[in-house]
RODO-2510 file (C-alpha; in nm, 4 decimals, decimal comma):
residues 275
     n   res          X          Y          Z
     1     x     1,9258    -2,9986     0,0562
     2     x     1,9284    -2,6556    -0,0124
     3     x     1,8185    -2,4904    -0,3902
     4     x     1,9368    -2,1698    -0,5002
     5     x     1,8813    -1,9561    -0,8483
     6     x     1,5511    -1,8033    -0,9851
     7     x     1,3585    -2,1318    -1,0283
     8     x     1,4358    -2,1667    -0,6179
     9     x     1,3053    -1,7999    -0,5268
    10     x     0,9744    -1,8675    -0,7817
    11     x     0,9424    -2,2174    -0,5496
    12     x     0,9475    -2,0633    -0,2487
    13     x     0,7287    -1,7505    -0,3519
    14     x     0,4456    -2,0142    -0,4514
    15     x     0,5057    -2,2439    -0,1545
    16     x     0,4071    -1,9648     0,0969
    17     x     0,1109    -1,9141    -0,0979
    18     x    -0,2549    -1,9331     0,0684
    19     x    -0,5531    -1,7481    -0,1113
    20     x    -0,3236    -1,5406    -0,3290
    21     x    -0,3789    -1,5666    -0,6530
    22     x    -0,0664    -1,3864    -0,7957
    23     x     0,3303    -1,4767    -0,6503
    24     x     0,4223    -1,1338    -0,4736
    25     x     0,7987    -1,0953    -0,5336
    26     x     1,0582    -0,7955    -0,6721
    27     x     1,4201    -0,7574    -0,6877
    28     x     1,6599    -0,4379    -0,7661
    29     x     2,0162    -0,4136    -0,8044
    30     x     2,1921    -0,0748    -0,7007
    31     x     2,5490     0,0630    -0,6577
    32     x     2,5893     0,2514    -0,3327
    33     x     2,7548     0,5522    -0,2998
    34     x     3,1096     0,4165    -0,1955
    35     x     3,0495     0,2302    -0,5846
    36     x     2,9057    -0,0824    -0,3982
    37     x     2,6805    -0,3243    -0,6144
    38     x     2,4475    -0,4827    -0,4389
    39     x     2,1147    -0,6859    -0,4473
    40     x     1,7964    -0,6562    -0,2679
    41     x     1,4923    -0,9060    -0,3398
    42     x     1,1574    -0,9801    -0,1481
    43     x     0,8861    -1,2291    -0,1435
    44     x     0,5633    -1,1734     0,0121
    45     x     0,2101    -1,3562     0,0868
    46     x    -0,0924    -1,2377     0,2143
    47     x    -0,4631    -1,1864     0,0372
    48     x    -0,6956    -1,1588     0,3260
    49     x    -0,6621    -1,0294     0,6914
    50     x    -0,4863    -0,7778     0,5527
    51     x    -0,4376    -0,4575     0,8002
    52     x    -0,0259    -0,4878     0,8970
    53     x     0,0664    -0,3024     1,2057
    54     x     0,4529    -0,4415     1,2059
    55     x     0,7151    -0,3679     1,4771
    56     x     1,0784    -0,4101     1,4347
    57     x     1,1821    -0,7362     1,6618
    58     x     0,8411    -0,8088     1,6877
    59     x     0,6090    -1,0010     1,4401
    60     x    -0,1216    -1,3390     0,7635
    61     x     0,0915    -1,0798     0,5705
    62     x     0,4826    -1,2908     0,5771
    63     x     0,8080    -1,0927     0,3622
    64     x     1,1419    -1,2136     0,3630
    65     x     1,3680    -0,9740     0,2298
    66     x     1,7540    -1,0246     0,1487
    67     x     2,0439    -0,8270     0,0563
    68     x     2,4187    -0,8347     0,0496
    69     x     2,4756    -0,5049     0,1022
    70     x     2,6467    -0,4147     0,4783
    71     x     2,4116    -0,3309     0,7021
    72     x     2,4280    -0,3076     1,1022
    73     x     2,1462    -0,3356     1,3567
    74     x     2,1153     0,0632     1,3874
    75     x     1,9747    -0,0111     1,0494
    76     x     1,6483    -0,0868     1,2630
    77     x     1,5362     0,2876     1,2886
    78     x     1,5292     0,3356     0,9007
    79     x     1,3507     0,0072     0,8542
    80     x     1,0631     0,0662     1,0256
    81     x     1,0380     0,3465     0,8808
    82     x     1,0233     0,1978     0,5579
    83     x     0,7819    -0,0808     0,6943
    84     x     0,5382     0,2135     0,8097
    85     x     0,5676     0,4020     0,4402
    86     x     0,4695     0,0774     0,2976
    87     x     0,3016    -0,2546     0,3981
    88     x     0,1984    -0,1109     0,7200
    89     x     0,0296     0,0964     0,4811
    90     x    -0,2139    -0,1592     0,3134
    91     x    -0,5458    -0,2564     0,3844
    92     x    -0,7649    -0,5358     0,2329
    93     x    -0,9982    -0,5828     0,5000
    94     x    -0,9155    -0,3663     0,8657
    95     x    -0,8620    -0,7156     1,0086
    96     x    -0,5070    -0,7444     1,1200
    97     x    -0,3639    -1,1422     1,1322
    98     x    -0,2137    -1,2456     1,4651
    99     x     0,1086    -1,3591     1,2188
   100     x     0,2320    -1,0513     1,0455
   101     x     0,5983    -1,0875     1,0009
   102     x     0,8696    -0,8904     0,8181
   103     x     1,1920    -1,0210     0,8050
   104     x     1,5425    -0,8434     0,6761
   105     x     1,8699    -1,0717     0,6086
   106     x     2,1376    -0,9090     0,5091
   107     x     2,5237    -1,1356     0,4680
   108     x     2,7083    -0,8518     0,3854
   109     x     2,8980    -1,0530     0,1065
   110     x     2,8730    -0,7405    -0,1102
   111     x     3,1671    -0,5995     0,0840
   112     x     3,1894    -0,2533     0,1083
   113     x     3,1332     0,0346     0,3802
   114     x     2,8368     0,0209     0,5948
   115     x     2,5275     0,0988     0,4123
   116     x     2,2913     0,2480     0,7076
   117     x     2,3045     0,5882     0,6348
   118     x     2,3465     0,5206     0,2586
   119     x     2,0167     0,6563     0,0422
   120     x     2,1352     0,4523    -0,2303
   121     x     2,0587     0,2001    -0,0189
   122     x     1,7310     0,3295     0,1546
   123     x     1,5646     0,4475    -0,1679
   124     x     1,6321     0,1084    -0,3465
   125     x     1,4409    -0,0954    -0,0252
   126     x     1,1950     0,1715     0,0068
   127     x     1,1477     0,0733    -0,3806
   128     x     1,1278    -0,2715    -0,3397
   129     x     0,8585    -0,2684    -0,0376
   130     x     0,5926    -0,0148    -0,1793
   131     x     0,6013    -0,2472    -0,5173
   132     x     0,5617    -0,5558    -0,2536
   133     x     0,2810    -0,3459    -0,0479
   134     x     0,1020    -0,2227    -0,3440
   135     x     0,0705    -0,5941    -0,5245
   136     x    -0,0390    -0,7211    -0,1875
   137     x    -0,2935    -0,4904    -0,2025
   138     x    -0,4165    -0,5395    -0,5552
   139     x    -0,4190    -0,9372    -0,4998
   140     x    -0,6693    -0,8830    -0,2245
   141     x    -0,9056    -1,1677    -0,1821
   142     x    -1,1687    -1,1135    -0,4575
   143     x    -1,0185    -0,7590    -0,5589
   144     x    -1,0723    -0,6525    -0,9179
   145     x    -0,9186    -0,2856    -0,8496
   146     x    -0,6200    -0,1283    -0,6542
   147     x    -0,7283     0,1630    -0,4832
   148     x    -0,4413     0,4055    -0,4043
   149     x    -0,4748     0,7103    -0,1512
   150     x    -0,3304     1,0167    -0,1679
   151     x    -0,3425     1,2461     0,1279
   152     x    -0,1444     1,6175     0,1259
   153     x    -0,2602     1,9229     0,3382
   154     x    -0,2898     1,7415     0,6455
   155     x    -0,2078     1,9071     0,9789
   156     x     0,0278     1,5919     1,1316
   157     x     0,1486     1,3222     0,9496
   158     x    -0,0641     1,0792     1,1645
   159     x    -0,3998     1,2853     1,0651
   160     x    -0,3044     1,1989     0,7085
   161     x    -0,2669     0,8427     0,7880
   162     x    -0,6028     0,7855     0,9747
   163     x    -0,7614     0,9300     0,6485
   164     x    -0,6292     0,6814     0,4481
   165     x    -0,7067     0,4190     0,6733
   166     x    -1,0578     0,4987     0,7170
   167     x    -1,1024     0,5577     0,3192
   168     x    -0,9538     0,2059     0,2294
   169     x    -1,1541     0,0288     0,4814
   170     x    -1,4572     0,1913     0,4467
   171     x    -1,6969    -0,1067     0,3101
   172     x    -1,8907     0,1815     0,1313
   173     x    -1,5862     0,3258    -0,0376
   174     x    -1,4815     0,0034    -0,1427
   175     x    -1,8196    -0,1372    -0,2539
   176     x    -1,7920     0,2325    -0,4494
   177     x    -1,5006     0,1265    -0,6109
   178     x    -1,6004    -0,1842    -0,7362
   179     x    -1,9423    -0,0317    -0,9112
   180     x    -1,7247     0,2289    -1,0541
   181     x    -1,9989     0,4638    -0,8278
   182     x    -1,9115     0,8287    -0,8162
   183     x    -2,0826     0,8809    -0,4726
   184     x    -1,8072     1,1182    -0,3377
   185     x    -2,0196     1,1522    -0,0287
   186     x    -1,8572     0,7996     0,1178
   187     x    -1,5558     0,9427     0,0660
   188     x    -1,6415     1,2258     0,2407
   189     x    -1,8474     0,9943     0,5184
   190     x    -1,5043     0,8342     0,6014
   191     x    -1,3375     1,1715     0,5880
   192     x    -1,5860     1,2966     0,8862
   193     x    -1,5299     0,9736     1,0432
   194     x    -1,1179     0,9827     1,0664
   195     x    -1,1148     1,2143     1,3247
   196     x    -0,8083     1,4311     1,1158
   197     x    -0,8668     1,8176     1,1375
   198     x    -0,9973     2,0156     0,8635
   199     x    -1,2155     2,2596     0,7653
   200     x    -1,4735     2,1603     0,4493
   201     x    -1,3942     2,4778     0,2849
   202     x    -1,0156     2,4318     0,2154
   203     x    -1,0748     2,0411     0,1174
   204     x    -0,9999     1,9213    -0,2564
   205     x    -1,0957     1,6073    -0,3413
   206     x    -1,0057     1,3955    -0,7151
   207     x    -1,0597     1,1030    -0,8602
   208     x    -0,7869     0,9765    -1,1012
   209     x    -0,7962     0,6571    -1,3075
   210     x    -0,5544     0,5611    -1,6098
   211     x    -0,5002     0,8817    -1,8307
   212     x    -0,7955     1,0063    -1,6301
   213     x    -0,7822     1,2786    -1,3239
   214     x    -1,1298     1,4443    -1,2643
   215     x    -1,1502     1,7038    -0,9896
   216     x    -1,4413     1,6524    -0,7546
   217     x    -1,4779     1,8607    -0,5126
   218     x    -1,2687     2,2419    -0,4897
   219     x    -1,2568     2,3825    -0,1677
   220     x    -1,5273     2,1665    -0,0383
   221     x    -1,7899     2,2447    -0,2853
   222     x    -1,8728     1,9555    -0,5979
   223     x    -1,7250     2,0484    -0,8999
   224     x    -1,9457     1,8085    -1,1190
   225     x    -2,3065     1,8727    -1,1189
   226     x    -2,5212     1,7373    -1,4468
   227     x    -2,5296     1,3299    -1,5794
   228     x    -2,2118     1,3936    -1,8661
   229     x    -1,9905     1,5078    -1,5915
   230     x    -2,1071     1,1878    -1,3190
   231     x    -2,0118     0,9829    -1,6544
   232     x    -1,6048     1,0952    -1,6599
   233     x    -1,6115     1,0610    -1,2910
   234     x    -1,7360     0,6668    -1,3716
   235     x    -1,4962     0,6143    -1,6514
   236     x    -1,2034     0,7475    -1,4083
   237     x    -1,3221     0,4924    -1,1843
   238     x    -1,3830     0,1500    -1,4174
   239     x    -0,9823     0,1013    -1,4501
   240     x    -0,7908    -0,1809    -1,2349
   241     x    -0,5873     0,0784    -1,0440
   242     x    -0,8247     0,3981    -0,8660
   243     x    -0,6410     0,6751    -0,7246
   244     x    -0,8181     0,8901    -0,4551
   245     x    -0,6538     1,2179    -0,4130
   246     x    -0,7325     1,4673    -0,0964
   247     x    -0,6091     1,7627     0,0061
   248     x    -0,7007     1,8816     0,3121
   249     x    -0,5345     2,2291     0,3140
   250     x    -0,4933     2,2454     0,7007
   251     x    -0,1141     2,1821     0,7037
   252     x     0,2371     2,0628     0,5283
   253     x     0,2160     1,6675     0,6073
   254     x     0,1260     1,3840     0,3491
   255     x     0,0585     0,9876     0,2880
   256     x     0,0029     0,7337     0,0563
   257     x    -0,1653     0,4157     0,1239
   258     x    -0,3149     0,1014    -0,0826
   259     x    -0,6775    -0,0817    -0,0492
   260     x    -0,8667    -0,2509    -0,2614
   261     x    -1,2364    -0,2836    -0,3489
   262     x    -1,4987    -0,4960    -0,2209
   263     x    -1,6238    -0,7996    -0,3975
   264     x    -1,8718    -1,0820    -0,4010
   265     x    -1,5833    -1,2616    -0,3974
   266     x    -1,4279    -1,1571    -0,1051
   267     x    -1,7634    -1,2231     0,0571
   268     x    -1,8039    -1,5728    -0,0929
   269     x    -1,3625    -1,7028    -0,0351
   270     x    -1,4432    -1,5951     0,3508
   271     x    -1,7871    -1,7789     0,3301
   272     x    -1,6429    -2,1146     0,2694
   273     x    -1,3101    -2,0727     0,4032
   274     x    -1,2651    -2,3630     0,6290
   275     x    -0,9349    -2,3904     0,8748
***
């Protein structure tokens, strides 16, 4: 038998559950530009072996996503594209799970015309996955902080995505994180290592946590030198969400991604994780 209403959905968020500590779930309701209301919710699990590379068709990180809205399989196109803005976008630990799987029902019971090319419609799931992608993120096995990267200035868009990459899975970067260390130099370690182009000279690196945004580095040169300044940097970075914000000044293409830090925890869950 067969359960519906919000009791149901929290059910079935929780049953799907495995080292997550925190049900991943979000719904929005939006009117479409023909005056169409419609729904879109998601659940989501995943905590550790966290690195999604997700294909349309093709499939430890597990989203259902439904909607009534009208939608045809040319829709495809547009949702990968929102799968690669988002949770193909998060990192806990570089290790990618053999079961990734993202899957989009829509019933059309909404009625209306076909929502594909509607942005109504585009912006609301785009919505819906980047809240799913970043809480994945933050519920990262042992994670105590959300660490968000923001990369502008890069030459290609894929240049600005190996940066983020490399930054959120940098074990230095995240150990960083969790010490609330200012040592910009792993930051600029896994910049070196990305293999994007840039020139040190035109790079602007900042730190920003809560209220908190305190420039680092202006066109590759540290803007903080004596012990009070190292101090802001540290408060910036002892909040639960850390944003890392590069420019590399080499071009007109940007990304955002999601990580989180590095834990005993994390070390200690894996440790005596049995199968």
């Amino acid at each position: 038998e067969l359960f519906d209403g919000r009791q149901a959905d929290a059910n079935l968020a929780e049953a799907i559950m495995t080292t997550d500590t925190i049900k991943k779930e979000c719904a929005v309701r939006v009117r479409l530009s023909d005056g169409t209301l419609v729904y879109i919710g998601a659940i989501c699990k995943g905590s550790g072996m966290i690195a999604p590379h997700m294909k349309v068709l093709h499939g430890t990180t597990l989203s259902l996503i439904t909607t009534d809205a009208n939608i045809s399989p040319a829709f495809r196109a547009k949702w990968q594209q929102i799968l690669d803005g988002s949770l193909n976008m998060v990192s806990v630990d570089g290790d990618q799970s053999t079961n990734d799987t993202s899957i989009l029902l829509a019933n059309g019971m909404a009625g209306g015309k076909c929502a594909d090319d509607d942005p109504e419609f585009y912006n609301a799931l785009n919505f819906v996955m980047t809240k799913i992608a970043r809480t994945v993120a933050s519920d990262g096995e042992g994670a105590t902080k959300l660490i968000e990267v923001r990369v502008s200035g890069a030459e290609t868009k894929e240049d600005a995505n190996k940066l983020i990459k490399t930054i959120i899975n940098s074990p230095l970067v995240k150990s960083a994180i969790f010490g609330s260390d200012p040592n910009y130099g792993r930051i600029m370690m896994a910049l070196g290592n990305s293999g994007c182009k840039f020139n040190l000279e035109d790079v602007r690196l900042t730190i920003k946590g809560g209220d908190m945004e305190v420039p680092i580095l202006d066109s590759g040169a540290p803007v903080f030198q004596d012990e009070r300044s190292v101090e802001v940097v540290r408060m910036a970075m002892d909040n639960k969400e850390v944003c890392i914000i590069v420019d590399l000044g080499a071009g007109n293409e940007s990304s955002v991604g999601w990580g989180c830090d590095l834990t005993y925890d994390y070390v200690r869950i894996n440790a005596e994780y049995a199968t």
